[in-house]
Each structure stands twice: as structure tokens, then as C-alpha cells.
C-alpha positions as CSV (number, residue, x, y, z in Angstrom):
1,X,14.1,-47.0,107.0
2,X,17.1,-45.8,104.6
3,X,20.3,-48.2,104.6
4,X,23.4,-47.1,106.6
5,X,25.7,-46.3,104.7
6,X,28.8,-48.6,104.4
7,X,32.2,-47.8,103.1
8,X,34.6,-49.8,101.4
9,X,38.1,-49.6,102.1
10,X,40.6,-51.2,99.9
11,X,44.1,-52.1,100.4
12,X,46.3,-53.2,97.4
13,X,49.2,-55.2,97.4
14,X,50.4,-58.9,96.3
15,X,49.8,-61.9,98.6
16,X,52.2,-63.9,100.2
17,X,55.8,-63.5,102.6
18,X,57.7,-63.0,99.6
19,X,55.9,-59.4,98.8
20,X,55.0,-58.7,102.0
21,X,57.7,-56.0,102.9
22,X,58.4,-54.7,99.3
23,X,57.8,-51.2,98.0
24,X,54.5,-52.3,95.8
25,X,52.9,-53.7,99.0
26,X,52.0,-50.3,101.1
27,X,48.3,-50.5,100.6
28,X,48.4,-54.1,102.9
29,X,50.4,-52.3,105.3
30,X,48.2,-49.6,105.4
31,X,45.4,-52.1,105.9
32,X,46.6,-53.8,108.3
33,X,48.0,-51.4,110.8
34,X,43.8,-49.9,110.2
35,X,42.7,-53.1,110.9
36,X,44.6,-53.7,113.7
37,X,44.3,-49.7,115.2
38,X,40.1,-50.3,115.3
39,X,40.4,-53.8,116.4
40,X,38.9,-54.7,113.3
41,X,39.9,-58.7,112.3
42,X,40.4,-58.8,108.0
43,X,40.5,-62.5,107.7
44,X,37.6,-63.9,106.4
45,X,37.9,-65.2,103.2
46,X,35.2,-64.2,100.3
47,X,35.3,-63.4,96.6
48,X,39.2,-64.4,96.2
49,X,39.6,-61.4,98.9
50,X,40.4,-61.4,102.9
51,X,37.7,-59.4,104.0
52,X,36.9,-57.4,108.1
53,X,33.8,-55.7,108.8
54,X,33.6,-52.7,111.9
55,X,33.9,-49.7,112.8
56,X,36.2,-46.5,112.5
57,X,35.0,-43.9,115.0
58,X,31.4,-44.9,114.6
59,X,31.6,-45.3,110.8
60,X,30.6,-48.8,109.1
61,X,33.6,-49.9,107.2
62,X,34.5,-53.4,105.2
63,X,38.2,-53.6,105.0
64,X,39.3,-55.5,102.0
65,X,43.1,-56.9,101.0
66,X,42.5,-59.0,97.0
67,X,44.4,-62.0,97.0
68,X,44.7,-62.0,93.2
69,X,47.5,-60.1,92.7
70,X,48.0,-56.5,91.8
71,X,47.1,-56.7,88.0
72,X,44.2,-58.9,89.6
73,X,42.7,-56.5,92.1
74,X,39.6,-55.7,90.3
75,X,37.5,-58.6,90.3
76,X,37.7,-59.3,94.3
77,X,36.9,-55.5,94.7
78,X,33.9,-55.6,92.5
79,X,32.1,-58.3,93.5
80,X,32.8,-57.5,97.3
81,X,31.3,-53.9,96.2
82,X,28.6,-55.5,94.7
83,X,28.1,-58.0,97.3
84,X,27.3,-55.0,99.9
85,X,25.7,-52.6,97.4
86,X,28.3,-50.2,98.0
87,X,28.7,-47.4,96.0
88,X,31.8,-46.6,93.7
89,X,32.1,-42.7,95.3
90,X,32.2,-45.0,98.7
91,X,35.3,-47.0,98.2
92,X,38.5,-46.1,98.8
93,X,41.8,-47.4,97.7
94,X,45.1,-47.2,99.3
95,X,48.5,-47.7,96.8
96,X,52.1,-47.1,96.6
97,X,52.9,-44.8,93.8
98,X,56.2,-44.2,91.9
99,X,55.3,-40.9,90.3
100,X,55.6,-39.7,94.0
101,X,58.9,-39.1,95.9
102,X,59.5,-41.6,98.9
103,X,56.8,-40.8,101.7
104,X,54.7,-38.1,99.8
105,X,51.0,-38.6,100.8
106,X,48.4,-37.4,98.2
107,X,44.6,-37.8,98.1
108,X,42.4,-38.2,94.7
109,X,39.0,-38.1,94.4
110,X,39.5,-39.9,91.3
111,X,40.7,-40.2,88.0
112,X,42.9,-42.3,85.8
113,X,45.4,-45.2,86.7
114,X,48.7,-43.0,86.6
115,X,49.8,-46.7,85.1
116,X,49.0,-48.3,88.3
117,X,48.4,-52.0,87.3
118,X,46.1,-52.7,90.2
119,X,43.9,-49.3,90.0
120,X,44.2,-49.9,86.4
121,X,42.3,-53.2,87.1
122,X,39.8,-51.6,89.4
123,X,38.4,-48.9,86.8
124,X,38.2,-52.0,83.9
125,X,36.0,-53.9,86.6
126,X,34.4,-51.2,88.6
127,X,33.8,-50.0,85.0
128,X,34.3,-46.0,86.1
129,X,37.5,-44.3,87.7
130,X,34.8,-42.5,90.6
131,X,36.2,-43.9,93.9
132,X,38.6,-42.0,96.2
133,X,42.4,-43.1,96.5
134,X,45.3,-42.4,98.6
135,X,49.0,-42.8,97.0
136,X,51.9,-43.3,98.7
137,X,54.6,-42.4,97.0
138,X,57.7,-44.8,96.8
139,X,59.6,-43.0,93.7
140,X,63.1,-43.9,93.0
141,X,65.7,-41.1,91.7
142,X,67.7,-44.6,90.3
143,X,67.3,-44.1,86.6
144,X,67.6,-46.8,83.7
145,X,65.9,-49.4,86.5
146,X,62.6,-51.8,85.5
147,X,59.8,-50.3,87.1
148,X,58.5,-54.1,88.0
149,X,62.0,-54.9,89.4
150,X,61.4,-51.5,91.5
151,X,58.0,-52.0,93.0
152,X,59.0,-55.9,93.7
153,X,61.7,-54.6,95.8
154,X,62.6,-54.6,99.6
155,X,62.5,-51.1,101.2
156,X,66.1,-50.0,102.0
157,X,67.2,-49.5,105.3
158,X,66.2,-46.0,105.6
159,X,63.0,-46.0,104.1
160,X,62.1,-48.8,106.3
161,X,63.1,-46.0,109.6
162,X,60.4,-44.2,108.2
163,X,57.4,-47.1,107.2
164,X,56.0,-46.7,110.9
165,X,55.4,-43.4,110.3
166,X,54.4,-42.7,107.3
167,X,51.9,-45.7,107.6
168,X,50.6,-43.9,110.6
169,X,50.3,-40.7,108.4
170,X,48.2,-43.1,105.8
171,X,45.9,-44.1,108.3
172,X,44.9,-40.7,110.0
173,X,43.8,-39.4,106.4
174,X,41.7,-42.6,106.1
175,X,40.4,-41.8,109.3
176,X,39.6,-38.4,108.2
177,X,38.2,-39.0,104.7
178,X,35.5,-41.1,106.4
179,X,34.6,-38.7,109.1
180,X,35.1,-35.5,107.4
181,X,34.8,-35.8,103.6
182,X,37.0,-35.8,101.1
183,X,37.6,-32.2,100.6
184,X,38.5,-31.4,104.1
185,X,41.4,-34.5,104.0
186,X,42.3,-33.3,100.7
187,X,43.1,-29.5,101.9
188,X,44.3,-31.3,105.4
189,X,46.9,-33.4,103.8
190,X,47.5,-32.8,100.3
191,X,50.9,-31.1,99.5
192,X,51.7,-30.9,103.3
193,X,55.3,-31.9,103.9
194,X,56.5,-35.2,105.7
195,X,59.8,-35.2,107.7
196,X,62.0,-38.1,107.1
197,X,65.0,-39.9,108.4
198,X,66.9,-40.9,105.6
199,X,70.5,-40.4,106.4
């Protein structure tokens, strides 16, 4: 009898209360709202990772949220991957990016790191760039600003109007990336504009 098959579903972000509402940290909040939407507990602690098992409309998922830190999120992801014998073209990740504007929702199928320290640390551990990503853009028009001093910071007010639902918007193309492919999510939500509150 063949294996089910089981995805992995990665979240990145930094541990801890300190990070926990800044711009770096939108794969967590992804994570967790999916965790929470499918009643699916991510709290057991294995391979320096919090880790939930269930499932998303009848699909077998492992949630995962590294506790190493961004820079860090490789070795968690790759030994929970190989823990489960999950394939690389089965795990997605879920990360802010700054090359996007503020809310903009793009799918990869894969790829390089775009400078993403945390993807840049999956691909050295995973040892291939062939696993499926969602970016969340959180691009600042500020110029002449650190880029870590960026990520590392709060939301402002009106972005935070909009987390709820562009978190929401994160989820529902998780949802459909595991139930539909790839492809379809990609043509469903790729350059497909988000309306925001930011006045």
C-alpha cells in the first residue's frame, strides 16, 4: 500500500514577543491563523521547531514554525522533512518579502532566495531551491533605511488595519495550493490586486 502523501508547511519568522508583531514575522502569522482556522494545535516541540500535525480539507499537513531564528530556519526544516520523508516539491514556505509592495501576494514554485536570509538557509540545508513559497510583500518606499532595521520593525498603524486581511488572503492560497496544485493558485492569485486601507 503506497504512503499518503504528507505536506509540509512552513512558516518563517523569529521566536519570541519581541518579534512577534514586526514586519519580518508574517510567515508565524500566517501559520498560526492556519493552525488555528483547521483546529490544528503547532506546539509540540521537535527538531528546535514547534511542530502540528492535521488536516486541511482532507489533506495531511505538518505545520512547522523554526525556533532558530530566521538565518537559522534551515536545519529545523530539514530534519523535520527528513523526519517524515517528505519531499522537497511538497513543502511549502510562507515569508514576508521586501522586494514586494506592502500586501502584494505572489506564489513561486521555486527558485533563488531573492536575499531572504531564512529561504537562503533553507536551500543551503534542503540542499536544492525546489519547494513552493508564498511572499508577502512588506516593501518600504523609505529609502537610505537598514534593511535589518526594516524587517525588525513594528507594522505601522495602517498596515496593521490591513494584517487581518491580507493574512486571510495568505491562507486561502495555502488552502488552494494543497487542494488544487500549484499552477491553478499561481494563475488564481498571482498579480491579482489587493485593496487596502492605508489612509
Amino acid at each position: 500500500m503506497p504512503q499518503k502523501k504528507v505536506f509540509l508547511v512552513v512558516g518563517l519568522g523569529n521566536p519570541g514577543k519581541i518579534y512577534a508583531t514586526t514586519r519580518h514575522n508574517f510567515g508565524f502569522m500566517v501559520l498560526d491563523k492556519l493552525a488555528n482556522s483547521f483546529s490544528i494545535p503547532v506546539g509540540k516541540k521537535k527538531f528546535n521547531a514547534l511542530l502540528g500535525r492535521g488536516l486541511i480539507e482532507g489533506v495531511d499537513v505538518i505545520l512547522a514554525k523554526p525556533m532558530g531564528f530566521m538565518n537559522r530556519s534551515g536545519p529545523p526544516v530539514f530534519k523535520t522533512k527528513e523526519y517524515f520523508n517528505i519531499s522537497c516539491k511538497d513543502i511549502l514556505v510562507v515569508h514576508d518579502d521586501i522586494d514586494l509592495s506592502f500586501g502584494t501576494l505572489k506564489i513561486k514554485q521555486k527558485g533563488g532566495s531573492g536575499g531572504h536570509k531564512g529561504v537562503e538557509s533553507l536551500i543551503e540545508f534542503l540542499g536544492s531551491n525546489d519547494f513552493s513559497r508564498i511572499r508577502i510583500g512588506i516593501g518600504s518606499s523609505i529609502k537610505d533605511i537598514d534593511v535589518t532595521d526594516y524587517v525588525l520593525s513594528e507594522f505601522s498603524y495602517n498596515e496593521k488595519k490591513n494584517l487581518d486581511q491580507i493574512v486571510s488572503k495568505a491562507q486561502d492560497a495555502i488552502t488552494t495550493i494543497l487542494c488544487k496544485g500549484i499552477k491553478y493558485a499561481m494563475n488564481s492569485f498571482n498579480n491579482k490586486e489587493i485593496i487596502l486601507d492605508l489612509k
